[in-house]
Biopython code that builds the backbone (N, CA, C, O; Angstrom):
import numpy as np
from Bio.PDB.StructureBuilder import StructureBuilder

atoms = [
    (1, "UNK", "N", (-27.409, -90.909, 23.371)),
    (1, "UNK", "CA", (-27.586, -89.488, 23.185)),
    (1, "UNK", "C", (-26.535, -88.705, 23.977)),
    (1, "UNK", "O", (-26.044, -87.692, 23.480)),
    (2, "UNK", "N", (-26.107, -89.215, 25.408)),
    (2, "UNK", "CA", (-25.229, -88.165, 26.339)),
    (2, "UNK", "C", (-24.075, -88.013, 25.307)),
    (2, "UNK", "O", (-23.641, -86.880, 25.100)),
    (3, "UNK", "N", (-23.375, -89.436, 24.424)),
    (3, "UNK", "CA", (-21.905, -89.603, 23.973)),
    (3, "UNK", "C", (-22.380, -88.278, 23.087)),
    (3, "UNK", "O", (-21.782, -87.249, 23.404)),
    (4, "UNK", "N", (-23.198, -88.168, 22.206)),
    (4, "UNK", "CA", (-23.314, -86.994, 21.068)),
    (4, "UNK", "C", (-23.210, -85.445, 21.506)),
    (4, "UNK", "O", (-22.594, -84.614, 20.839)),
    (5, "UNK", "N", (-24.181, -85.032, 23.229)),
    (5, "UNK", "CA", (-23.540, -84.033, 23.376)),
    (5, "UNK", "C", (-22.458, -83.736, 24.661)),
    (5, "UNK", "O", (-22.342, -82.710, 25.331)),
    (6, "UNK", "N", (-21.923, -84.656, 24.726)),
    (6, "UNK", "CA", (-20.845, -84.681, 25.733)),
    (6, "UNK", "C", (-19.454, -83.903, 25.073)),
    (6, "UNK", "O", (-18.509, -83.262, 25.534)),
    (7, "UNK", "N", (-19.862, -84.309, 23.851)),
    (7, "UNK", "CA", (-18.840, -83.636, 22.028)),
    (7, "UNK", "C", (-19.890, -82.957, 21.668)),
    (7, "UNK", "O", (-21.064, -83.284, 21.845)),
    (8, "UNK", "N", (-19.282, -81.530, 20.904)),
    (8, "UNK", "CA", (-20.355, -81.108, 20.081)),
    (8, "UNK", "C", (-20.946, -81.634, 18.731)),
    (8, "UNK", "O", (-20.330, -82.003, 17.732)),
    (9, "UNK", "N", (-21.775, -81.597, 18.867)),
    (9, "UNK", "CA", (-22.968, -82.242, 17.420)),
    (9, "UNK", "C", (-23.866, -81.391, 17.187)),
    (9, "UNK", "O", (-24.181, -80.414, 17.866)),
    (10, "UNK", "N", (-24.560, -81.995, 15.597)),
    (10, "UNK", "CA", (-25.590, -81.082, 15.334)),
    (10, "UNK", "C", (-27.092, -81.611, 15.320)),
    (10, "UNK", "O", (-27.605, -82.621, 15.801)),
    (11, "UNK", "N", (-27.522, -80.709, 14.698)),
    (11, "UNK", "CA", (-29.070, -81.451, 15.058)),
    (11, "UNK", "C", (-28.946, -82.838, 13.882)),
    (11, "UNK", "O", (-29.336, -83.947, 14.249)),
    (12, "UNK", "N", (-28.552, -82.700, 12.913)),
    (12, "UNK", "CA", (-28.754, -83.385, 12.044)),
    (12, "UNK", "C", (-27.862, -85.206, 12.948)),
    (12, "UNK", "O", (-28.346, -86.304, 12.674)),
    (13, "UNK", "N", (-26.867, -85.099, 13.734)),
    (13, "UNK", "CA", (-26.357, -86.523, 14.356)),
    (13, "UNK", "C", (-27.962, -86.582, 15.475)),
    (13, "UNK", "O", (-28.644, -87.560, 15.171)),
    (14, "UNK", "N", (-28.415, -85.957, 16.315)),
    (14, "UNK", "CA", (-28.960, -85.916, 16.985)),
    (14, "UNK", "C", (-29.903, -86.701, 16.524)),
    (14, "UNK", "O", (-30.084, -87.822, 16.998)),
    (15, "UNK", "N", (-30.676, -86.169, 15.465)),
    (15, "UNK", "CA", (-32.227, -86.943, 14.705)),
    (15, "UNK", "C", (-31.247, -88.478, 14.495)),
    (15, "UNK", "O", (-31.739, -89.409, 15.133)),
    (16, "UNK", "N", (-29.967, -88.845, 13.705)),
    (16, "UNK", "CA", (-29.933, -90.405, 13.453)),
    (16, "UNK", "C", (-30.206, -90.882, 14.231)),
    (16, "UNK", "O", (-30.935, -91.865, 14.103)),
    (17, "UNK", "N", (-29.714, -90.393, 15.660)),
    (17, "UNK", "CA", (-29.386, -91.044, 17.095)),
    (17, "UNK", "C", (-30.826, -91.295, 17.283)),
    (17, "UNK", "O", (-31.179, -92.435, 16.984)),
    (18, "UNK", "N", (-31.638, -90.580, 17.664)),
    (18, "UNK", "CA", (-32.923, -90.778, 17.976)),
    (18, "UNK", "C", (-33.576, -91.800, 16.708)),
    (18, "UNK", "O", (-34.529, -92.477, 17.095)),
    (19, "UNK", "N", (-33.260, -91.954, 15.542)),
    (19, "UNK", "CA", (-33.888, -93.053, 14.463)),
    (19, "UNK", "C", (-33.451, -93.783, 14.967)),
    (19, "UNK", "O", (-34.379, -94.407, 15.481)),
    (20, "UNK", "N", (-32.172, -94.410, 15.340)),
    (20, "UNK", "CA", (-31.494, -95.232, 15.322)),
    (20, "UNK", "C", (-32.215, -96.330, 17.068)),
    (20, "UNK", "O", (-32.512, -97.517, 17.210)),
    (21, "UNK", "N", (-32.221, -95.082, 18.075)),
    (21, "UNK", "CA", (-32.806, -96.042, 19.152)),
    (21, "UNK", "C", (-34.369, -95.945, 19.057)),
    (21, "UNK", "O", (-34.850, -96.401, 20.094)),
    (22, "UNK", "N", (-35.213, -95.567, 18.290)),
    (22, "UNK", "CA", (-36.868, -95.542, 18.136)),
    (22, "UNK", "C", (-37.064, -96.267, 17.035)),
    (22, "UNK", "O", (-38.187, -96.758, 16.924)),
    (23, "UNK", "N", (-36.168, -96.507, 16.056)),
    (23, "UNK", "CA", (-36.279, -97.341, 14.506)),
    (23, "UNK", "C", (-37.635, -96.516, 14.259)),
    (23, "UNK", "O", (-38.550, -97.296, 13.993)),
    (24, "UNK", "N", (-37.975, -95.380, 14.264)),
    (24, "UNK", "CA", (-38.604, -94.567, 13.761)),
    (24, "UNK", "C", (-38.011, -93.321, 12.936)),
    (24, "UNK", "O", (-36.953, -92.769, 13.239)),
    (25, "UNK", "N", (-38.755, -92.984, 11.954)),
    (25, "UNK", "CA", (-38.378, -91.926, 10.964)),
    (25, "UNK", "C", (-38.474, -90.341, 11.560)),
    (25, "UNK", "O", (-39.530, -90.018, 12.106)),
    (26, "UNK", "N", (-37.775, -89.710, 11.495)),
    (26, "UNK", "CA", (-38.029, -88.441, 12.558)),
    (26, "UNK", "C", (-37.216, -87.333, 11.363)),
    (26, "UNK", "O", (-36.632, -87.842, 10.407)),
    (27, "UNK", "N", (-37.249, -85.979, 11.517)),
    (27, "UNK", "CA", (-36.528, -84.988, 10.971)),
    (27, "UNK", "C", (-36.153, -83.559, 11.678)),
    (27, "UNK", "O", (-36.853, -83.137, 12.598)),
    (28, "UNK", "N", (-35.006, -82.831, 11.198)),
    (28, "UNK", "CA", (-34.072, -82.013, 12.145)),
    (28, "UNK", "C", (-35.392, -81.624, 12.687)),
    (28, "UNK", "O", (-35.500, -81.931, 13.874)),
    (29, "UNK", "N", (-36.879, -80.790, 11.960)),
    (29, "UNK", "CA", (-37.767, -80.040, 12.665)),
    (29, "UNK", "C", (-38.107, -80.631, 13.961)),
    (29, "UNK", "O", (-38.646, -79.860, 14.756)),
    (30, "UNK", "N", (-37.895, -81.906, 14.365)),
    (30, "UNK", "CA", (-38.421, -82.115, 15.349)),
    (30, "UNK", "C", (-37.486, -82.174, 16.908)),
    (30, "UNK", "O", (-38.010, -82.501, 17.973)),
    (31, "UNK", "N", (-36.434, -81.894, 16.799)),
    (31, "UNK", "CA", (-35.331, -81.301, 17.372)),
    (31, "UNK", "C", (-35.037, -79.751, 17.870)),
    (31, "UNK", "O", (-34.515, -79.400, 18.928)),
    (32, "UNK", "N", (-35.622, -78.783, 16.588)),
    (32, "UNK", "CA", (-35.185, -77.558, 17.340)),
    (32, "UNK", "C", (-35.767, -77.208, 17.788)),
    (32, "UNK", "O", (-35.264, -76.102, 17.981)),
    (33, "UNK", "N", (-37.109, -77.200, 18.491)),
    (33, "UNK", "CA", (-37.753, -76.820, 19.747)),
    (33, "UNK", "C", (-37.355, -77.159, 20.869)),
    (33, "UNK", "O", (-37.406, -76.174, 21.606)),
    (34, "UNK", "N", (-36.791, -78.496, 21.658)),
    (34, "UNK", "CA", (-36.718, -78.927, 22.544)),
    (34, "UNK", "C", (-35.013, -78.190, 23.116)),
    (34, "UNK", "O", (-34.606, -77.670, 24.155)),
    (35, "UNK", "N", (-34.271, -78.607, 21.428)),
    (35, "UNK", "CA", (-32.661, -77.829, 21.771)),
    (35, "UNK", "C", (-32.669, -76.318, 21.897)),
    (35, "UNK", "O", (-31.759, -75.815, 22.556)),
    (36, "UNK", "N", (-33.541, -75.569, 21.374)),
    (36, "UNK", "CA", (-33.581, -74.046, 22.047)),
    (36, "UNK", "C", (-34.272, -73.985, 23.389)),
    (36, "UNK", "O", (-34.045, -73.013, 24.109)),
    (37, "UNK", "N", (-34.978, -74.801, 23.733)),
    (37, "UNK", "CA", (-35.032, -74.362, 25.125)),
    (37, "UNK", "C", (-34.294, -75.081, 26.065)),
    (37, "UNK", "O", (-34.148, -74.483, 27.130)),
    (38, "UNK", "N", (-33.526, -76.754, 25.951)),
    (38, "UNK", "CA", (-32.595, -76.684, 26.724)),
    (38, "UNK", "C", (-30.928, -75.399, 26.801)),
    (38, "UNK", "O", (-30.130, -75.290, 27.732)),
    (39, "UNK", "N", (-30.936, -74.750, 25.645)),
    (39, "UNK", "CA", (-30.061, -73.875, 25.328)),
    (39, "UNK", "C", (-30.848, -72.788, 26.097)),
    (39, "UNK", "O", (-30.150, -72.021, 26.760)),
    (40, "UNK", "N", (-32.243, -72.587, 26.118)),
    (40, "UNK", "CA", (-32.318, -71.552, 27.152)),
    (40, "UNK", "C", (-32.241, -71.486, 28.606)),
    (40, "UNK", "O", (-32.107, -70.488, 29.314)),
    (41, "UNK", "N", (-32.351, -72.758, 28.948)),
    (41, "UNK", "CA", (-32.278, -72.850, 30.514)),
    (41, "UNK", "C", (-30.917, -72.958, 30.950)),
    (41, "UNK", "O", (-30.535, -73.001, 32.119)),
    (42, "UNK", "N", (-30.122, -73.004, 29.766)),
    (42, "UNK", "CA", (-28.483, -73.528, 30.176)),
    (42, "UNK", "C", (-27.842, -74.841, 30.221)),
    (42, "UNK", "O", (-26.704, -75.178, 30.547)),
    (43, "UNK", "N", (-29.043, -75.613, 29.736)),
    (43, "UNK", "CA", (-28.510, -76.842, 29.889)),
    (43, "UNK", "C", (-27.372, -77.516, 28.342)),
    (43, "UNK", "O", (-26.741, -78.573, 28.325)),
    (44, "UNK", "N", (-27.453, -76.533, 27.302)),
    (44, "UNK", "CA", (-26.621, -76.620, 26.188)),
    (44, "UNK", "C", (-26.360, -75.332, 25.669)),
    (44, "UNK", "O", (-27.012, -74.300, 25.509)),
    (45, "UNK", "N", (-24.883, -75.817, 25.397)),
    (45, "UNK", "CA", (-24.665, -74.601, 25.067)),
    (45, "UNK", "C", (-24.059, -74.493, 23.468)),
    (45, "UNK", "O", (-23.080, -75.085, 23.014)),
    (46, "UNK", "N", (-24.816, -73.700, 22.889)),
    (46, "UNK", "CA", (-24.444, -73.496, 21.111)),
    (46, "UNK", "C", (-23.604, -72.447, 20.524)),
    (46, "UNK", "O", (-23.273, -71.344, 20.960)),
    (47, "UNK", "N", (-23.270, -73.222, 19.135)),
    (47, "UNK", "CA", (-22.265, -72.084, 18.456)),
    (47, "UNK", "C", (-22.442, -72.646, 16.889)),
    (47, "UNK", "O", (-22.582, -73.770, 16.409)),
    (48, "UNK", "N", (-22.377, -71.497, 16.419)),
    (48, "UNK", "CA", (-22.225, -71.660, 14.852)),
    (48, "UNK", "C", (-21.041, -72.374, 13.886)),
    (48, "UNK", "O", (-20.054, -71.719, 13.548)),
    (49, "UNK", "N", (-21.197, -73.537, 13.543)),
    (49, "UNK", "CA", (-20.531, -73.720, 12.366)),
    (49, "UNK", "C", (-19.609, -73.276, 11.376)),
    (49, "UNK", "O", (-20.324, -72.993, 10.415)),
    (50, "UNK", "N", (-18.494, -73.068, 11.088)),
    (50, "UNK", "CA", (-18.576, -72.515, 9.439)),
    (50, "UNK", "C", (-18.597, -72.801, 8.682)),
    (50, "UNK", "O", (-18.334, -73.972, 8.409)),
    (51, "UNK", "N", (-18.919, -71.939, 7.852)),
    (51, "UNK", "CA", (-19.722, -72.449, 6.332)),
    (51, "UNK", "C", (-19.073, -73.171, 5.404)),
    (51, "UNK", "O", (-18.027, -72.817, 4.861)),
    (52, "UNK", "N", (-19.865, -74.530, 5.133)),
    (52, "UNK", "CA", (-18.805, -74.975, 4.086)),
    (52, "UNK", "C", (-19.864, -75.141, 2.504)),
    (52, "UNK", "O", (-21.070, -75.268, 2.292)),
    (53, "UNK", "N", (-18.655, -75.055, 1.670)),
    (53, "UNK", "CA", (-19.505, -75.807, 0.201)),
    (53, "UNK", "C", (-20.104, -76.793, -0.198)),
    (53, "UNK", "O", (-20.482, -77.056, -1.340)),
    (54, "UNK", "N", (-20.265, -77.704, 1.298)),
    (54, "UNK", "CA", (-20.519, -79.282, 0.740)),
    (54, "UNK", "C", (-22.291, -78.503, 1.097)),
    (54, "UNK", "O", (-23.305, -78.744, 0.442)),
    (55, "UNK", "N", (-22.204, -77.745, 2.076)),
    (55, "UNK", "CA", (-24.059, -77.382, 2.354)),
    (55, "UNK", "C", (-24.259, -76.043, 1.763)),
    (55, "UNK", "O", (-24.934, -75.292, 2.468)),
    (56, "UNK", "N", (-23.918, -75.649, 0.852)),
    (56, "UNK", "CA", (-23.997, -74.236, 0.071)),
    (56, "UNK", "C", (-23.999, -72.969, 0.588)),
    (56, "UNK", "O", (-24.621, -71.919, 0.433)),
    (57, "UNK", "N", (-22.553, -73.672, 1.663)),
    (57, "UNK", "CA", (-22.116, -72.246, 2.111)),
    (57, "UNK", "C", (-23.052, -71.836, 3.463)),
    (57, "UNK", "O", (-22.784, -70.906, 4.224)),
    (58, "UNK", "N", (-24.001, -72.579, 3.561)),
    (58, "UNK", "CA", (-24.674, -72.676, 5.177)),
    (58, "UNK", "C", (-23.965, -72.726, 6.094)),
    (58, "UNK", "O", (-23.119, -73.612, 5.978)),
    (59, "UNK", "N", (-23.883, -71.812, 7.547)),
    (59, "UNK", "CA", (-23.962, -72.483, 8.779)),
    (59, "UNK", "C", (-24.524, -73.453, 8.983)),
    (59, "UNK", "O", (-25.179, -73.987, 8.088)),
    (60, "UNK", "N", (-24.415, -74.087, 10.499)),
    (60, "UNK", "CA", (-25.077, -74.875, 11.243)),
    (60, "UNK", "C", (-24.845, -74.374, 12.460)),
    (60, "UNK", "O", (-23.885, -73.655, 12.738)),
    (61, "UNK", "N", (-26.185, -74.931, 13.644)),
    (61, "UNK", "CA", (-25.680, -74.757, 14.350)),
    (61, "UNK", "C", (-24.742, -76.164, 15.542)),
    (61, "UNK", "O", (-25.131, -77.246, 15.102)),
    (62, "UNK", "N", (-24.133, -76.321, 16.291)),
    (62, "UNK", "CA", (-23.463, -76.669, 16.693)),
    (62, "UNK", "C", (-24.234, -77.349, 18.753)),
    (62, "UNK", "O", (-24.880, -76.493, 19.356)),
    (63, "UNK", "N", (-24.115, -78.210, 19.195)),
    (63, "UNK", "CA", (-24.441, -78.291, 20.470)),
    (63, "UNK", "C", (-24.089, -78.910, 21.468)),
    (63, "UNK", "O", (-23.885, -80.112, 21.300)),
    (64, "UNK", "N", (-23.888, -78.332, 22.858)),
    (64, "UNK", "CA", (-23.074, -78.996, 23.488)),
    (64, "UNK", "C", (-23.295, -79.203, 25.206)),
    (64, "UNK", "O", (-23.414, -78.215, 25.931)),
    (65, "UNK", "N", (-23.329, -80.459, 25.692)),
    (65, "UNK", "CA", (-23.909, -80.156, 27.151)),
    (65, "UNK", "C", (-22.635, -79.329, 27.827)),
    (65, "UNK", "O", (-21.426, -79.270, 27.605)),
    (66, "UNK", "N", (-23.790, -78.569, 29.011)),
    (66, "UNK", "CA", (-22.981, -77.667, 29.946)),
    (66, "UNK", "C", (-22.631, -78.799, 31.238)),
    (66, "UNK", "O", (-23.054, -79.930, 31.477)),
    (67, "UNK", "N", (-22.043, -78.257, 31.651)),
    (67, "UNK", "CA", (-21.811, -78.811, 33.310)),
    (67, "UNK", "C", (-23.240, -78.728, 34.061)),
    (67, "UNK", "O", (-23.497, -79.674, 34.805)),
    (68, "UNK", "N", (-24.077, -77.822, 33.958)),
    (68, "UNK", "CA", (-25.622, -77.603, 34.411)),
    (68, "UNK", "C", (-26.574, -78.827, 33.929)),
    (68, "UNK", "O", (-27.451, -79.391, 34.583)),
    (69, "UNK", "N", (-26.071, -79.125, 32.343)),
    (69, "UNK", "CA", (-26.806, -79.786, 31.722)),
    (69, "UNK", "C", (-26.676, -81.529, 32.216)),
    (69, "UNK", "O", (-27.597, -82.279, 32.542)),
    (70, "UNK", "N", (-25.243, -81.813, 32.132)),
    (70, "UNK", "CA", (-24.913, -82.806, 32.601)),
    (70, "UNK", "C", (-25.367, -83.466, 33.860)),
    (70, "UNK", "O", (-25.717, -84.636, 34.018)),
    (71, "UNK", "N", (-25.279, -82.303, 34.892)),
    (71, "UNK", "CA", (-25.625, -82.873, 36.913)),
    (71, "UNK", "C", (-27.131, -82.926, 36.315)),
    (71, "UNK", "O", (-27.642, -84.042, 36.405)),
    (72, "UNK", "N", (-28.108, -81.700, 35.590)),
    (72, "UNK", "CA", (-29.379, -82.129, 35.262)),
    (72, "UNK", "C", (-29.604, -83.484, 34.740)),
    (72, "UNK", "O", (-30.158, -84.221, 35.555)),
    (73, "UNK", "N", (-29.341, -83.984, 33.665)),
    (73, "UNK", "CA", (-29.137, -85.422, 33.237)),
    (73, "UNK", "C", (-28.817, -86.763, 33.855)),
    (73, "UNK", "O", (-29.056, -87.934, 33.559)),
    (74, "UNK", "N", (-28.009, -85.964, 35.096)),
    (74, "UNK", "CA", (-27.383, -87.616, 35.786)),
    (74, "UNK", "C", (-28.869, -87.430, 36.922)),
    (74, "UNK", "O", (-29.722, -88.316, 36.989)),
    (75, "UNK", "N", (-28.916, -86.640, 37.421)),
    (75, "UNK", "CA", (-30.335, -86.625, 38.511)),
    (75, "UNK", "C", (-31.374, -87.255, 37.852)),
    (75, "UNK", "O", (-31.957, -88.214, 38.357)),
    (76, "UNK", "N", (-31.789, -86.588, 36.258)),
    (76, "UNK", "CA", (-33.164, -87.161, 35.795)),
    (76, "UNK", "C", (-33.149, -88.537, 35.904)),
    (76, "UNK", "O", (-34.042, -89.164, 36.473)),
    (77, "UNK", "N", (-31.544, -89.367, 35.047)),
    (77, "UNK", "CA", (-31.662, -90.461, 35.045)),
    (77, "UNK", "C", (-31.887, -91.179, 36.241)),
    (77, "UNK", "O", (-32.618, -92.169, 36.275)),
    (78, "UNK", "N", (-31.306, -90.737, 37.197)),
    (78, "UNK", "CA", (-31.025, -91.418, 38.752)),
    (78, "UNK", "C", (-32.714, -91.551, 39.022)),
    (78, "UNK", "O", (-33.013, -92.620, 39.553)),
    (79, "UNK", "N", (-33.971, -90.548, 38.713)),
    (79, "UNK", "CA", (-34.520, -90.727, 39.468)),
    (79, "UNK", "C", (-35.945, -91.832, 38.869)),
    (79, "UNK", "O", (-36.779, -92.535, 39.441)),
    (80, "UNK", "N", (-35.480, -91.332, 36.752)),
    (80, "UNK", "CA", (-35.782, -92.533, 36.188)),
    (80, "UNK", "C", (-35.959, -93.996, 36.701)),
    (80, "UNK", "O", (-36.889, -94.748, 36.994)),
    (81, "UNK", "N", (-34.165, -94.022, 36.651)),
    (81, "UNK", "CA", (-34.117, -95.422, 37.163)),
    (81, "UNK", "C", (-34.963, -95.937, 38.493)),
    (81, "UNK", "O", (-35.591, -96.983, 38.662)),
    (82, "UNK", "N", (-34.777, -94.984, 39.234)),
    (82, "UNK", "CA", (-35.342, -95.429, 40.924)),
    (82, "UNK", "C", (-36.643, -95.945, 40.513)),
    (82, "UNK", "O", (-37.020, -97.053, 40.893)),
    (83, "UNK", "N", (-37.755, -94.769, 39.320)),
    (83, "UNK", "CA", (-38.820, -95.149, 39.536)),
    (83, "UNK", "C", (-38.635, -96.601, 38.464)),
    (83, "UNK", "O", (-38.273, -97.310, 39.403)),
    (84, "UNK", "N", (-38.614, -97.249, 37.659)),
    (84, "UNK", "CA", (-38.746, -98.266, 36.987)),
    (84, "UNK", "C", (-37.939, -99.554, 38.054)),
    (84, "UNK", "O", (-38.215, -100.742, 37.887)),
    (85, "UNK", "N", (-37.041, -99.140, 39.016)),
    (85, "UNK", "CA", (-37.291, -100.188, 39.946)),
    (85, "UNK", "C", (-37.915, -100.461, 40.570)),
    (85, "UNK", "O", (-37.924, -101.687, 40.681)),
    (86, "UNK", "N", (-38.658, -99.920, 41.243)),
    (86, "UNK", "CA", (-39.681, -100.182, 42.424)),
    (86, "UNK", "C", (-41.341, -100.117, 41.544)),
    (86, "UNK", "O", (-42.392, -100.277, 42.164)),
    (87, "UNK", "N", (-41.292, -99.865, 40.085)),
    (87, "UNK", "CA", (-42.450, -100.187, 39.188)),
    (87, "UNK", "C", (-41.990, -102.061, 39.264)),
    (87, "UNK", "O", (-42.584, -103.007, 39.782)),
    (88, "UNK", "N", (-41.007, -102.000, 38.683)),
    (88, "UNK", "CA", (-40.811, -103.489, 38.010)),
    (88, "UNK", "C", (-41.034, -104.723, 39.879)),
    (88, "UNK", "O", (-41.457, -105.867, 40.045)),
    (89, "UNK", "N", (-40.573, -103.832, 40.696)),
    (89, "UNK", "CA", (-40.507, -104.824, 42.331)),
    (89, "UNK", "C", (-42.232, -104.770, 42.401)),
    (89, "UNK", "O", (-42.985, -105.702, 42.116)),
    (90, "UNK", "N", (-42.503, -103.812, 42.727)),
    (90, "UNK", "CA", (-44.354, -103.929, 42.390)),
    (90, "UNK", "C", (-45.177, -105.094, 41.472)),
    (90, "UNK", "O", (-46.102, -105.878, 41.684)),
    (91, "UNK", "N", (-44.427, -104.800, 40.492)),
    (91, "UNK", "CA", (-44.754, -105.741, 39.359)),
    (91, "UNK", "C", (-44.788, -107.273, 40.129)),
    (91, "UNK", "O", (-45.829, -107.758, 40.571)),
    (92, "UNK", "N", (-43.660, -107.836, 40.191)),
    (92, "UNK", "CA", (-43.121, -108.899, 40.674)),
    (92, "UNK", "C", (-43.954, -109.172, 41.573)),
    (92, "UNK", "O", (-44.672, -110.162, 41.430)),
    (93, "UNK", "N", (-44.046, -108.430, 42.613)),
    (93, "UNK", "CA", (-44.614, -108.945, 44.184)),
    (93, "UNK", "C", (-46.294, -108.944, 44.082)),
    (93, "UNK", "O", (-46.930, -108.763, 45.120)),
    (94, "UNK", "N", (-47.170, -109.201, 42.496)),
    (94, "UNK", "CA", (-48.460, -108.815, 42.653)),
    (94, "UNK", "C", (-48.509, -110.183, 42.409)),
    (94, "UNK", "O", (-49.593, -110.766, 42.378)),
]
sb = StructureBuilder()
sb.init_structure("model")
sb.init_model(0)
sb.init_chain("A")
sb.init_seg("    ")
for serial, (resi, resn, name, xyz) in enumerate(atoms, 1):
    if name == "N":
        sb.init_residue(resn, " ", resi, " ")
    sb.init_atom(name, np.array(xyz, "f"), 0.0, 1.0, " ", f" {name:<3s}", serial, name[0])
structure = sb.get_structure()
């Protein structure tokens, strides 16, 4: 997921990405709630598309991590990871 918005993408790469690591069926609706409010806290930042004929002349919109979004992301993971180590050392030592 980071490689997709490290570059801008849309919701529509976003949902494969998420099929692709859940091998579950998912659709854009279930995406734009979560991306407007990381876009509201600052953690992505969006822009419109232009319109082409292959989508009948539709926008899209466009998304992209911030520098905010990113240090947010490397912390969550950092603290992810910490906890699934000392779950899995627990594990071990029972």
């Amino acid at each position: 997921m980071y490689h997709l918005l490290k570059n801008e993408t849309n919701s529509t790469n976003i949902v494969k990405s998420l099929q692709d690591v859940s091998n579950k069926k998912a659709n854009n609706a279930v995406v734009h709630t979560p991306l407007s409010r990381l876009v509201r806290k600052g953690y992505l930042s969006v822009h419109w598309e232009a319109s082409k004929p292959v989508r009948g002349g539709k926008r899209r919109k466009s998304y992209q991590l911030t520098k905010k979004g990113a240090q947010i992301l490397s912390e969550s993971l950092e603290i992810k990871f910490k906890f699934w180590q000392e779950s899995k050392e627990n594990i071990n030592n029972q």
